[in-house]
PDB file as gemmi writes it, atoms N, CA and C in Angstrom:
CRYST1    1.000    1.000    1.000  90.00  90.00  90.00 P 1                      
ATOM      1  N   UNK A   1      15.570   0.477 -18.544  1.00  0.00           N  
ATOM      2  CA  UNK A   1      15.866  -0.737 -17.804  1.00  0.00           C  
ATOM      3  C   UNK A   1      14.629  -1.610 -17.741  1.00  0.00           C  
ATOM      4  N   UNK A   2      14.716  -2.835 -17.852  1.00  0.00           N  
ATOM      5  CA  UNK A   2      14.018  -3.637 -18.115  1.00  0.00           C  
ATOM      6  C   UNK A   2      13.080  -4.435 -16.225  1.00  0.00           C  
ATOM      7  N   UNK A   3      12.478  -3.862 -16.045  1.00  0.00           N  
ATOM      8  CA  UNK A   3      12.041  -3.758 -14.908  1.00  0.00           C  
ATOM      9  C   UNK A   3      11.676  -5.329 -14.127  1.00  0.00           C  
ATOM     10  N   UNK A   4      11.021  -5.839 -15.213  1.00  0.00           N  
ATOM     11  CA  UNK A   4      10.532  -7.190 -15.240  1.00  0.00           C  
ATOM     12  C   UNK A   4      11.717  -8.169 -14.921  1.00  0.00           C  
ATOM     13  N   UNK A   5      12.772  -8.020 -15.599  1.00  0.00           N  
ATOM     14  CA  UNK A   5      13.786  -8.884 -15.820  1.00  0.00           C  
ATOM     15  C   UNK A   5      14.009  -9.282 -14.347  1.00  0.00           C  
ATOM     16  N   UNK A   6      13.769  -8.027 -13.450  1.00  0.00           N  
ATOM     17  CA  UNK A   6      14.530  -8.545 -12.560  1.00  0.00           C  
ATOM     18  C   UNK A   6      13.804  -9.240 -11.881  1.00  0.00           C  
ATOM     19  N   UNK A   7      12.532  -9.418 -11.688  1.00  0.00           N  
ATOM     20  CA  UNK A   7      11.298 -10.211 -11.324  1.00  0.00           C  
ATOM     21  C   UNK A   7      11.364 -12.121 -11.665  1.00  0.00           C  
ATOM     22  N   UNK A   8      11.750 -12.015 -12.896  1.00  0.00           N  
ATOM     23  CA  UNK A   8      12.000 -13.266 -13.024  1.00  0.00           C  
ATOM     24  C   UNK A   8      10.535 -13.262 -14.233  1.00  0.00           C  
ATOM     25  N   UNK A   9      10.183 -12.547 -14.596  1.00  0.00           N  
ATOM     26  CA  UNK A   9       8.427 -11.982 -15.259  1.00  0.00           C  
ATOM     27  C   UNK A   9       9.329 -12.005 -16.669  1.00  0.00           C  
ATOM     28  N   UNK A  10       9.367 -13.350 -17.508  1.00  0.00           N  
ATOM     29  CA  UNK A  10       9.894 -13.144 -18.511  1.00  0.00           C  
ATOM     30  C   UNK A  10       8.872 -12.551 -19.475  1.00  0.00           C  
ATOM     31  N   UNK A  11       7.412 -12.975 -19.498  1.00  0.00           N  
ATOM     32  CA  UNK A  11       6.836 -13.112 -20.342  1.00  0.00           C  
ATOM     33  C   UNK A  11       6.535 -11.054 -20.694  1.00  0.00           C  
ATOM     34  N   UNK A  12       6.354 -10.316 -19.232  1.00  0.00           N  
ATOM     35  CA  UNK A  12       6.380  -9.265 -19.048  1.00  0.00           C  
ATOM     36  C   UNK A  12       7.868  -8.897 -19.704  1.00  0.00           C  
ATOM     37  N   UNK A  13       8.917  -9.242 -19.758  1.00  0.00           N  
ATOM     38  CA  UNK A  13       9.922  -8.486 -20.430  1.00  0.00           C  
ATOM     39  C   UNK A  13       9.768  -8.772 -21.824  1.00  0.00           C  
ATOM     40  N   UNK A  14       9.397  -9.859 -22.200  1.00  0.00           N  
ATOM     41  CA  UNK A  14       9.669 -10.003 -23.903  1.00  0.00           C  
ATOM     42  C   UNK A  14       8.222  -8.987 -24.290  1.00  0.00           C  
ATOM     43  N   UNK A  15       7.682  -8.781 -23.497  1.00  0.00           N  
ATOM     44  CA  UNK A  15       6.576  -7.613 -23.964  1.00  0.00           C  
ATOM     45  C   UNK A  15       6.815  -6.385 -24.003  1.00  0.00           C  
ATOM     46  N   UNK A  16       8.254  -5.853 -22.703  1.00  0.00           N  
ATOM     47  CA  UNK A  16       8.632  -4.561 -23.232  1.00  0.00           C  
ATOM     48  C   UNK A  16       9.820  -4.564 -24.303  1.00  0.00           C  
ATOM     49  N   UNK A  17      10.575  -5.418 -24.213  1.00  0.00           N  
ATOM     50  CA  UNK A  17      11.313  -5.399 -25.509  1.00  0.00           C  
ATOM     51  C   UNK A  17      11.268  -5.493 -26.731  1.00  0.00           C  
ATOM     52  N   UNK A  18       9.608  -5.823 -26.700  1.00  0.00           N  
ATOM     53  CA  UNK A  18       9.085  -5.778 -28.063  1.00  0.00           C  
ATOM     54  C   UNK A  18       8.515  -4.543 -28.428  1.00  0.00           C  
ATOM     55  N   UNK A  19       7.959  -3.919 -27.258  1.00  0.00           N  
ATOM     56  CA  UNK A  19       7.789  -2.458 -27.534  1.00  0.00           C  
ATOM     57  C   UNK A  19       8.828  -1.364 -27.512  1.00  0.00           C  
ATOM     58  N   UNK A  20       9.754  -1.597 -26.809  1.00  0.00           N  
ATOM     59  CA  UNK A  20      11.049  -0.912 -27.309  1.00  0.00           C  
ATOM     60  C   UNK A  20      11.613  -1.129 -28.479  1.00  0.00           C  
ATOM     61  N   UNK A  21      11.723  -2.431 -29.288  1.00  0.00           N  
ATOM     62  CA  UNK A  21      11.868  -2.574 -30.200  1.00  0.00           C  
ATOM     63  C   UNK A  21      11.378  -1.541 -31.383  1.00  0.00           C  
ATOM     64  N   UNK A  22       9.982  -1.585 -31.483  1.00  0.00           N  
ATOM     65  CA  UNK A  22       9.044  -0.770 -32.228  1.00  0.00           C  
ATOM     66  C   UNK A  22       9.328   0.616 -32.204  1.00  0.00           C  
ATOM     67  N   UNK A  23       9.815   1.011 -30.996  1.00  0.00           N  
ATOM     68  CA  UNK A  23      10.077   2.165 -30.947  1.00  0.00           C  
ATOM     69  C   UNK A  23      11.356   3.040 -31.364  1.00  0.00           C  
ATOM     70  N   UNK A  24      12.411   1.962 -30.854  1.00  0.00           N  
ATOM     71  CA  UNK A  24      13.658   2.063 -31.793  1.00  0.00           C  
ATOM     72  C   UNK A  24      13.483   1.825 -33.467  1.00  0.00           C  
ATOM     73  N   UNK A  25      12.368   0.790 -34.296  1.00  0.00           N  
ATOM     74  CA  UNK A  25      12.857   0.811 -35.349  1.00  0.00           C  
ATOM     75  C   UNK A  25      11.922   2.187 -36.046  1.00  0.00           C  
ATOM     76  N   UNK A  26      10.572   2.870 -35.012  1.00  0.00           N  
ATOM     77  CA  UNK A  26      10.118   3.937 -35.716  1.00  0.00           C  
ATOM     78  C   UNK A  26      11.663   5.087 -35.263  1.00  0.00           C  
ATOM     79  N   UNK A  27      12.197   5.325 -34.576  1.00  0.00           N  
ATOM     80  CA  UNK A  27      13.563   6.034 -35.032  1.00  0.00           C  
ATOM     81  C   UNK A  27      14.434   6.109 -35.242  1.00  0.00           C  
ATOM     82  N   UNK A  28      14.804   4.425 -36.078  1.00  0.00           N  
ATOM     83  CA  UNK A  28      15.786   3.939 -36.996  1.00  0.00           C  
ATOM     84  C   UNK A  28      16.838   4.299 -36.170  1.00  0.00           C  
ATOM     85  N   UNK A  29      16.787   3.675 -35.194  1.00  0.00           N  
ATOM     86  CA  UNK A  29      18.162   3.363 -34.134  1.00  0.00           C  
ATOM     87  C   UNK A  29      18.389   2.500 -34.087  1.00  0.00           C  
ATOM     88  N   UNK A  30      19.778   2.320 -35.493  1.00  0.00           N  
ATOM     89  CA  UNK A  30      19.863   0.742 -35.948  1.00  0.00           C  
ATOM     90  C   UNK A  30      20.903  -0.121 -34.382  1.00  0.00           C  
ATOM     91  N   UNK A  31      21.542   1.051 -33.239  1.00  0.00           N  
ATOM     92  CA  UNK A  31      22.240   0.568 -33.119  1.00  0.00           C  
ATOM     93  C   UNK A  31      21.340  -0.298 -31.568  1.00  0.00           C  
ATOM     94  N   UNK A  32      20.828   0.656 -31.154  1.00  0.00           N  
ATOM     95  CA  UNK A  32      19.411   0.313 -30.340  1.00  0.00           C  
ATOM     96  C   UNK A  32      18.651  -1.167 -30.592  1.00  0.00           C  
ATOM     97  N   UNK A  33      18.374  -1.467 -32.188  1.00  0.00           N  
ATOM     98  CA  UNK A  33      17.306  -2.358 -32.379  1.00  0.00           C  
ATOM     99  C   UNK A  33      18.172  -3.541 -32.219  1.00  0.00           C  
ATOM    100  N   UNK A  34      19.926  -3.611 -32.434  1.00  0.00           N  
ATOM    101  CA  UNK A  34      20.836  -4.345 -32.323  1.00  0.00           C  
ATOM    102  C   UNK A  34      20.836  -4.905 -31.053  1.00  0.00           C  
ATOM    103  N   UNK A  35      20.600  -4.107 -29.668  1.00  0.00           N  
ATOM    104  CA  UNK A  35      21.295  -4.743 -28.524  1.00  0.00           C  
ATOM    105  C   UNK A  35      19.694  -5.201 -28.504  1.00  0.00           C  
ATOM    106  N   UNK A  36      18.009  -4.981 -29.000  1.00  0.00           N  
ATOM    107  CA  UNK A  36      17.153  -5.366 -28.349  1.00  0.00           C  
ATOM    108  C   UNK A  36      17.770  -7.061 -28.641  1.00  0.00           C  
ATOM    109  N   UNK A  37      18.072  -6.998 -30.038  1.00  0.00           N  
ATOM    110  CA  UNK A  37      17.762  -8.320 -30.539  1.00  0.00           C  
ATOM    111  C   UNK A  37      18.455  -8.987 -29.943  1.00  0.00           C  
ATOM    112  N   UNK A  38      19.950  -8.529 -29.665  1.00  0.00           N  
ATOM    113  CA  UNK A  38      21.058  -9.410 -28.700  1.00  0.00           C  
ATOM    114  C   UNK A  38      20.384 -10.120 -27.547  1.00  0.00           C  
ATOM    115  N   UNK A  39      19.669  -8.852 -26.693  1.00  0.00           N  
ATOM    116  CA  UNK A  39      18.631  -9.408 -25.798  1.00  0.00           C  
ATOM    117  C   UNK A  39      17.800 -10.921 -25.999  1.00  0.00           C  
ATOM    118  N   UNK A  40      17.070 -10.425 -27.404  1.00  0.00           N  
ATOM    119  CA  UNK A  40      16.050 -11.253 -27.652  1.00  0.00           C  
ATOM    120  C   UNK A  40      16.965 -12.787 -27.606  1.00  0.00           C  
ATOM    121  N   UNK A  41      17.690 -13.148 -28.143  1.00  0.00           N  
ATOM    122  CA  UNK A  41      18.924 -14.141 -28.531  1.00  0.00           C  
ATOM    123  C   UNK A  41      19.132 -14.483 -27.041  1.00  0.00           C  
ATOM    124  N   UNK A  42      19.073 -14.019 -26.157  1.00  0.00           N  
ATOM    125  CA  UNK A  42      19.764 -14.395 -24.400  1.00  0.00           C  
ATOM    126  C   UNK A  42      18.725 -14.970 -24.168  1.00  0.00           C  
ATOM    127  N   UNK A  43      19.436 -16.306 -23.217  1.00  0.00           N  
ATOM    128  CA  UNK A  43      18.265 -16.790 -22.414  1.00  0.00           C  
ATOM    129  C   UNK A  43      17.386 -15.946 -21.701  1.00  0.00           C  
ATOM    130  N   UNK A  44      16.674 -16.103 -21.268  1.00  0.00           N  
ATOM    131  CA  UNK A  44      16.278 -15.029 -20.044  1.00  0.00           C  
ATOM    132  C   UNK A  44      16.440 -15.702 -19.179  1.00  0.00           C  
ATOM    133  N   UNK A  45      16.469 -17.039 -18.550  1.00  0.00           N  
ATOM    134  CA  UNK A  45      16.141 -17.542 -16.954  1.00  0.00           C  
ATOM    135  C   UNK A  45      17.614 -17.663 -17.134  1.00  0.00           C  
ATOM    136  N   UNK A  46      18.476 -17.167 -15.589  1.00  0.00           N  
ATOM    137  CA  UNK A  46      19.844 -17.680 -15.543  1.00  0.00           C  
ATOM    138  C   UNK A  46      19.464 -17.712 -13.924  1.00  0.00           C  
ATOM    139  N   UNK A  47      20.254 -19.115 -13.361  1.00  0.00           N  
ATOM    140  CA  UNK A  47      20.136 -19.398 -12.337  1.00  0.00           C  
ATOM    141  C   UNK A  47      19.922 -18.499 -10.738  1.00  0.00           C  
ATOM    142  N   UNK A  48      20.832 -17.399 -10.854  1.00  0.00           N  
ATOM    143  CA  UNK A  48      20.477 -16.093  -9.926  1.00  0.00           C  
ATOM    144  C   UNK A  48      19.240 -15.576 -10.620  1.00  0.00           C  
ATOM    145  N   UNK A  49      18.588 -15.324 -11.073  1.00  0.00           N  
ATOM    146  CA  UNK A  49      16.961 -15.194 -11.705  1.00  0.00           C  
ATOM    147  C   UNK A  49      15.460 -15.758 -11.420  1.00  0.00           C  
ATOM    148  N   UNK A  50      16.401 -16.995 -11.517  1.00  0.00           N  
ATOM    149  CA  UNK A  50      15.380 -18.065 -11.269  1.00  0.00           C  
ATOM    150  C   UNK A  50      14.520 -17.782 -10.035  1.00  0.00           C  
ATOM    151  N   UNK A  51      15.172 -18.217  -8.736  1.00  0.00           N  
ATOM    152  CA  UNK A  51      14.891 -17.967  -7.550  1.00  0.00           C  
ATOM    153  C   UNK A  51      15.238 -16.422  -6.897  1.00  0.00           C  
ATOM    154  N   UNK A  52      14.065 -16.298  -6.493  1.00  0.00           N  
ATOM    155  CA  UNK A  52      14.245 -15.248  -5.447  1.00  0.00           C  
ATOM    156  C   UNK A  52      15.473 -15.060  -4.188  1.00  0.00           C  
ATOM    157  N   UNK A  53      15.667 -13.787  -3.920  1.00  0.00           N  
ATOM    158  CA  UNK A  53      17.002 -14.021  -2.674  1.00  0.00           C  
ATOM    159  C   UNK A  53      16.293 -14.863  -1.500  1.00  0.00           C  
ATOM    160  N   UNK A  54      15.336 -14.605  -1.323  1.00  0.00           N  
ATOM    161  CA  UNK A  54      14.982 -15.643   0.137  1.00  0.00           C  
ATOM    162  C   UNK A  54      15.185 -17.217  -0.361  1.00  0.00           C  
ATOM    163  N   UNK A  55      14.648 -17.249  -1.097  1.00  0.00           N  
ATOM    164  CA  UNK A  55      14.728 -18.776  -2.025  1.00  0.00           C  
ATOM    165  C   UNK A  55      15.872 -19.131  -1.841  1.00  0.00           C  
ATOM    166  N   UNK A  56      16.757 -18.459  -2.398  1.00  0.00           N  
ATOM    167  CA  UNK A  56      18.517 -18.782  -2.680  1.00  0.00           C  
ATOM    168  C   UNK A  56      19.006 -19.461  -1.023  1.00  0.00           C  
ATOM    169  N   UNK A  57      18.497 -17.960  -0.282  1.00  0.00           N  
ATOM    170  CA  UNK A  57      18.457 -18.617   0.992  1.00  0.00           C  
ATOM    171  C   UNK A  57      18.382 -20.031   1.733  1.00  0.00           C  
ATOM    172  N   UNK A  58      17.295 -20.353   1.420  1.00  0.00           N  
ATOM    173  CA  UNK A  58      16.208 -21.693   2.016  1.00  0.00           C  
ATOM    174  C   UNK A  58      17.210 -22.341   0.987  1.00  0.00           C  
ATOM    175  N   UNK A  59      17.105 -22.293   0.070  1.00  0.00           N  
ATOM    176  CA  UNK A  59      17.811 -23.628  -0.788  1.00  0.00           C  
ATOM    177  C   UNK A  59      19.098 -23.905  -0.451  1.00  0.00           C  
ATOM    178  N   UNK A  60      20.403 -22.985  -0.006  1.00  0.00           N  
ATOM    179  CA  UNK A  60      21.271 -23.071   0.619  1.00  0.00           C  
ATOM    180  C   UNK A  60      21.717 -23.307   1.919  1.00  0.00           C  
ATOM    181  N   UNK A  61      20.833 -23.240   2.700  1.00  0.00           N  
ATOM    182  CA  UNK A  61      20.510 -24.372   3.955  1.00  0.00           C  
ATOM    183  C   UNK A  61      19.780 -25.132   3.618  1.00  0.00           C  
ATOM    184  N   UNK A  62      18.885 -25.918   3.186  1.00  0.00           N  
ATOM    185  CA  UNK A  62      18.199 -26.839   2.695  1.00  0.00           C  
ATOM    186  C   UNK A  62      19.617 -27.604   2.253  1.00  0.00           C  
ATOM    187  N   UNK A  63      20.375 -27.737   0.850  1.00  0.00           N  
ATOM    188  CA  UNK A  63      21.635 -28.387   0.388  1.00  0.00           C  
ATOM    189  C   UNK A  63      22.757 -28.349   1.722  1.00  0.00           C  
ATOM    190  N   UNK A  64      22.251 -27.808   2.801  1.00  0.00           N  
ATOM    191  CA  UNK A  64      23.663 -27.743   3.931  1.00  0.00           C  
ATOM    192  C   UNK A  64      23.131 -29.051   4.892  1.00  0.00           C  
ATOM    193  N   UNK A  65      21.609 -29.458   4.477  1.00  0.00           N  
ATOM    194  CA  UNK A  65      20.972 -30.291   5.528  1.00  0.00           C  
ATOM    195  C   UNK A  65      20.678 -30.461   6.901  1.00  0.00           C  
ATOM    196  N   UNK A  66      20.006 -28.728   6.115  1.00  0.00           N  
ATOM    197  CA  UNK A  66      19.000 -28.683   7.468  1.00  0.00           C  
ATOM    198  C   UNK A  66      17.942 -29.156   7.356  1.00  0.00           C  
ATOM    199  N   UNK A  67      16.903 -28.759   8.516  1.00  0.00           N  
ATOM    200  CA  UNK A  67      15.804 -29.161   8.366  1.00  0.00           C  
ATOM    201  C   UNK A  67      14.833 -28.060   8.096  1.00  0.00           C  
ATOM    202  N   UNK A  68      13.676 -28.167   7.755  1.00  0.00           N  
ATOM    203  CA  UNK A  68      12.861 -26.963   8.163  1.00  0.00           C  
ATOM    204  C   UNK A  68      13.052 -26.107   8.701  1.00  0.00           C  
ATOM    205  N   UNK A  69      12.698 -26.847  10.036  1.00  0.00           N  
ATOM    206  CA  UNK A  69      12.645 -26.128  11.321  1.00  0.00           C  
ATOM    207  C   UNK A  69      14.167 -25.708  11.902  1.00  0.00           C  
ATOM    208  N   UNK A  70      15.104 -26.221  11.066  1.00  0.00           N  
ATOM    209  CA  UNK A  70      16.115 -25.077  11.807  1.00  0.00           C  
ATOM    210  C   UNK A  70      16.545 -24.433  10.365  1.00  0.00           C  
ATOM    211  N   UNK A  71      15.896 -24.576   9.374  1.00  0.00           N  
ATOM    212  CA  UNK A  71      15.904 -23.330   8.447  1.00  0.00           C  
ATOM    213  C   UNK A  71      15.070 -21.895   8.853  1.00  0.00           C  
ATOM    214  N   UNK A  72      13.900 -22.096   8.862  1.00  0.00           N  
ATOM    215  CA  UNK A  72      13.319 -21.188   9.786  1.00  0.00           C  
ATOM    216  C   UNK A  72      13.502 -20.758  11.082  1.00  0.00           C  
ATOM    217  N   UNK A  73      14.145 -21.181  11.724  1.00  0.00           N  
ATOM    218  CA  UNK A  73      14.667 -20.681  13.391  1.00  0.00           C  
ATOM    219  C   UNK A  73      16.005 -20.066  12.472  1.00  0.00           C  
ATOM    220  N   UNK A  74      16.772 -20.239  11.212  1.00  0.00           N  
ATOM    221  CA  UNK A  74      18.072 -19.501  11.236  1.00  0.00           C  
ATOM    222  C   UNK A  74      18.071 -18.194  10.429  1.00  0.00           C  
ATOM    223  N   UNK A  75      16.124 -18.287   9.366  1.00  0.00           N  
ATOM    224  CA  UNK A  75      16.033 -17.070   8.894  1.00  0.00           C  
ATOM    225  C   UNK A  75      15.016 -16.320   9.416  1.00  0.00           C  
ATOM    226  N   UNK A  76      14.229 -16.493  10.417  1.00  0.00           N  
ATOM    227  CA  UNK A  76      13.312 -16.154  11.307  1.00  0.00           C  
ATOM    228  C   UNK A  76      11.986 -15.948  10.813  1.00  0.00           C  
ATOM    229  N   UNK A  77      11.481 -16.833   9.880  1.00  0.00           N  
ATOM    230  CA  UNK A  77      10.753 -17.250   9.333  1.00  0.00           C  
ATOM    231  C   UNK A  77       9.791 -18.221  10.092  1.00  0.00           C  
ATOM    232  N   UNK A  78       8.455 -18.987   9.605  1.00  0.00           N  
ATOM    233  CA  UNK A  78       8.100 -19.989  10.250  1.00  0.00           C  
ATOM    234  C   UNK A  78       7.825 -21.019   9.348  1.00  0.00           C  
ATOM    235  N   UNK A  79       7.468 -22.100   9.954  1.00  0.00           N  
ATOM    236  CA  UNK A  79       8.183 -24.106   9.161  1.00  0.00           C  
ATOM    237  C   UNK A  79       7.132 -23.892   7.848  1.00  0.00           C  
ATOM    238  N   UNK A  80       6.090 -23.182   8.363  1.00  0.00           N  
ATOM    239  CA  UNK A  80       5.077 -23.212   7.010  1.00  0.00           C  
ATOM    240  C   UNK A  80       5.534 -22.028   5.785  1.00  0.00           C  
ATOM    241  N   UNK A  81       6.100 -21.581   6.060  1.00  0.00           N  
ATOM    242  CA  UNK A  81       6.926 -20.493   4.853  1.00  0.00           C  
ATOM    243  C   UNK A  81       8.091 -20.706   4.296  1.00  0.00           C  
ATOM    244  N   UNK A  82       8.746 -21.908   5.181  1.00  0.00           N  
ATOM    245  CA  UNK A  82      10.152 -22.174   4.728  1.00  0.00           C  
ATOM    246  C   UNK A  82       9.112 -23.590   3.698  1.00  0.00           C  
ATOM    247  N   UNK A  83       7.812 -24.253   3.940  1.00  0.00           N  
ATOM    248  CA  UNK A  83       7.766 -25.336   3.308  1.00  0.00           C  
ATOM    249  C   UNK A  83       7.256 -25.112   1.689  1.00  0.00           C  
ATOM    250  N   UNK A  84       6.937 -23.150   1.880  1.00  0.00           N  
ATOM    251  CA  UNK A  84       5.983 -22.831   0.958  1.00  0.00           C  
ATOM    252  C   UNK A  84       7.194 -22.505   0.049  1.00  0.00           C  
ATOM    253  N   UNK A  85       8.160 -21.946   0.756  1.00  0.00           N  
ATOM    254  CA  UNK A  85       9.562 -21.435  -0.257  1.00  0.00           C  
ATOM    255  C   UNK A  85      10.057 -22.860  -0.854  1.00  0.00           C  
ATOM    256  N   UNK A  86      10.147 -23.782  -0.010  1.00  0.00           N  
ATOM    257  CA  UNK A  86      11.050 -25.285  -0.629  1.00  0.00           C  
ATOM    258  C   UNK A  86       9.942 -25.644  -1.840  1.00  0.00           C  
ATOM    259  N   UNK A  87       8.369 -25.736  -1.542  1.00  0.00           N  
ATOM    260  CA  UNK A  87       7.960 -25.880  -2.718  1.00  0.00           C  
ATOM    261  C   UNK A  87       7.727 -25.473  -4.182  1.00  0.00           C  
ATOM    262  N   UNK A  88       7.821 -23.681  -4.048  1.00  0.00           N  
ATOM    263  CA  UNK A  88       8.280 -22.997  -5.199  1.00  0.00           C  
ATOM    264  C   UNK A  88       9.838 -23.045  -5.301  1.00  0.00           C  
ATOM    265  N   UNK A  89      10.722 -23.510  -4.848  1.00  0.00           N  
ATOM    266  CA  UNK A  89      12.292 -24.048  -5.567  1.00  0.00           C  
ATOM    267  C   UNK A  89      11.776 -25.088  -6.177  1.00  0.00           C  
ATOM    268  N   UNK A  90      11.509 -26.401  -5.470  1.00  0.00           N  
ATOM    269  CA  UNK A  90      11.252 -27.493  -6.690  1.00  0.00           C  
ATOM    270  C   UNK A  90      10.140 -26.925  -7.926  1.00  0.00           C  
ATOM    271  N   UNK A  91       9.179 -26.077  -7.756  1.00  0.00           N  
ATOM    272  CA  UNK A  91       8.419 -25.985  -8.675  1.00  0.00           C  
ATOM    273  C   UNK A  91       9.482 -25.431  -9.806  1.00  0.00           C  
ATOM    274  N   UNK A  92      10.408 -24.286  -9.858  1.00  0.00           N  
ATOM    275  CA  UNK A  92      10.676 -23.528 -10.234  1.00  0.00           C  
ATOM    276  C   UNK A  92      12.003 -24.380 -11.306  1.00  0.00           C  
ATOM    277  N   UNK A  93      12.570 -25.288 -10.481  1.00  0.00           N  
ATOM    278  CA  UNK A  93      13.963 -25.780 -10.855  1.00  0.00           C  
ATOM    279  C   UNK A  93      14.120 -27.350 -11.516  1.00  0.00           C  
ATOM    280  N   UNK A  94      11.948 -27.481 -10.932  1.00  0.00           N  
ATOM    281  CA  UNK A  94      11.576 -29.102 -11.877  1.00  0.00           C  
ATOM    282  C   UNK A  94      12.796 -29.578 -11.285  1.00  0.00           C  
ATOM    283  N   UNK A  95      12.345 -29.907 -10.171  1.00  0.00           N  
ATOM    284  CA  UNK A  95      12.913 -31.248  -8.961  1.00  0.00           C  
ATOM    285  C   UNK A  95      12.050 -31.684  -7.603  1.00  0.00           C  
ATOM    286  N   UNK A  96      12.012 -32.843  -7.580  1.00  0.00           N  
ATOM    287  CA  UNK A  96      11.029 -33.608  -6.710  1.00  0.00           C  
ATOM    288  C   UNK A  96      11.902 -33.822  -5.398  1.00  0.00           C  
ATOM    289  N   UNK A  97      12.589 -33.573  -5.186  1.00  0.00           N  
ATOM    290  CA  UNK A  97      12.914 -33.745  -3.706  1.00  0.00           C  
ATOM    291  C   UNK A  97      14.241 -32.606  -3.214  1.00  0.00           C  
ATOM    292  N   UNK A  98      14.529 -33.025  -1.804  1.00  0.00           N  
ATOM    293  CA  UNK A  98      15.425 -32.278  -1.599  1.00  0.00           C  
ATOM    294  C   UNK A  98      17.147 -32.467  -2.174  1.00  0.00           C  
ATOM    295  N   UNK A  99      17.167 -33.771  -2.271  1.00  0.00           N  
ATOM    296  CA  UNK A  99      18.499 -34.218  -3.120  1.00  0.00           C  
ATOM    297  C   UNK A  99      18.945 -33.422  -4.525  1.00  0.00           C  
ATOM    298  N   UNK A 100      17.266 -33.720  -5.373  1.00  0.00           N  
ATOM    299  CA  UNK A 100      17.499 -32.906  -6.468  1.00  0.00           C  
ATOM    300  C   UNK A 100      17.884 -31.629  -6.731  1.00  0.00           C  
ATOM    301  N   UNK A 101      17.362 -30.794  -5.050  1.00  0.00           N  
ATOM    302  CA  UNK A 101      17.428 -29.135  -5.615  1.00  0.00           C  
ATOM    303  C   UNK A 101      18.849 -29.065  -4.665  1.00  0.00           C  
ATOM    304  N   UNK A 102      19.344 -29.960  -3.919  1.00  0.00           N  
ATOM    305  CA  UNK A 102      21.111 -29.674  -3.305  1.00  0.00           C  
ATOM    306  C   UNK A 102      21.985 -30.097  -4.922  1.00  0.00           C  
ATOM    307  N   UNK A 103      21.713 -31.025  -5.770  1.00  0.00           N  
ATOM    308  CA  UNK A 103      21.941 -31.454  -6.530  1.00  0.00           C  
ATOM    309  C   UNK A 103      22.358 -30.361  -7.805  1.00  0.00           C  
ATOM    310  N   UNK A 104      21.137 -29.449  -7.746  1.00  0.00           N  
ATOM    311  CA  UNK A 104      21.044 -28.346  -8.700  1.00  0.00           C  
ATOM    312  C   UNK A 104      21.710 -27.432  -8.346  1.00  0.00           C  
ATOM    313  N   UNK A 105      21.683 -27.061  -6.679  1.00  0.00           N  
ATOM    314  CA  UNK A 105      22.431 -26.016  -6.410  1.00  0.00           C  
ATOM    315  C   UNK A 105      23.755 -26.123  -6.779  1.00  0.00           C  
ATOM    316  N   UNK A 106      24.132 -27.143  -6.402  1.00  0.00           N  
ATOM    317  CA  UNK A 106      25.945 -27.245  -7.364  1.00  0.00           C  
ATOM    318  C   UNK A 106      26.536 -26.751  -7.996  1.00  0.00           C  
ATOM    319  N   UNK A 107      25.615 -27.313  -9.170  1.00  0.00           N  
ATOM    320  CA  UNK A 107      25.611 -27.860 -10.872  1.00  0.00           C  
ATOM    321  C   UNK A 107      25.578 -26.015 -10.840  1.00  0.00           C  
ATOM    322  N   UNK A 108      24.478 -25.208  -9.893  1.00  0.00           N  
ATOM    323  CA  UNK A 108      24.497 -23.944 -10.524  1.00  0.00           C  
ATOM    324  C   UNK A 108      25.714 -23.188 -10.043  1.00  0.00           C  
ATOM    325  N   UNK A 109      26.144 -23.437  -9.396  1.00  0.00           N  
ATOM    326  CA  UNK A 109      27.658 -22.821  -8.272  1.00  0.00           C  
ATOM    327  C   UNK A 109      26.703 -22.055  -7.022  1.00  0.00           C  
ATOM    328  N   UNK A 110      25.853 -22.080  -6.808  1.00  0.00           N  
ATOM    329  CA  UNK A 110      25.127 -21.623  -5.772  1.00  0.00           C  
ATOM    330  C   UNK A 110      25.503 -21.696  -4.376  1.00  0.00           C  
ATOM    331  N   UNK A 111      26.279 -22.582  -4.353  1.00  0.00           N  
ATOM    332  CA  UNK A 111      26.773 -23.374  -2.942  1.00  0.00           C  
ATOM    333  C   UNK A 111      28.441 -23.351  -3.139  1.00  0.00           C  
TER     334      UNK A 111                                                      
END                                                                             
């Protein structure tokens, strides 16, 4: 199992699948080297990936229009951790405001 994947650490997974790779083709496990490559062929970022579950969180009250501060009073968090989470969503989803990432949440079925 691909440990990384679930991290969101693509660069760390295409590094073990390349060594699994190697390892399947030193024991010509043609059927093995098949699903790496299927792998290799998949995106890796898919929207549940992207963001972390707290993230998913904050971003789904965030698109419900809240505020901060009653995002953090509803996950018991504080305003400076909910501002640090809203800023790694836009970093993450390349969007500049809050419109954009209610916008995205949509588009992803997130909401």
């Amino acid at each position: 199992m691909c440990i990384s994947c679930n991290r969101g650490d693509e660069d760390s997974a295409l590094i073990e699948l390349s060594a699994a790779h190697w390892t399947f083709q030193q024991l010509n496990a043609i059927p093995d080297i098949d699903r790496i490559n299927a792998l290799r062929n998949t995106p890796v970022r898919q929207a549940s990936h992207i963001l972390t579950l707290r993230e998913q969180q904050v971003l789904r009250l965030l698109a419900e229009g809240e505020t901060n501060k009653s995002i953090a009073s509803k996950l018991f968090i504080s305003e400076r951790t909910v501002e640090r989470h809203i800023s790694n969503i836009f970093n993450k989803i390349n969007v500049h405001s809050r419109a954009a990432a209610t916008a995205w949440a949509y588009e992803q079925k997130l909401m």
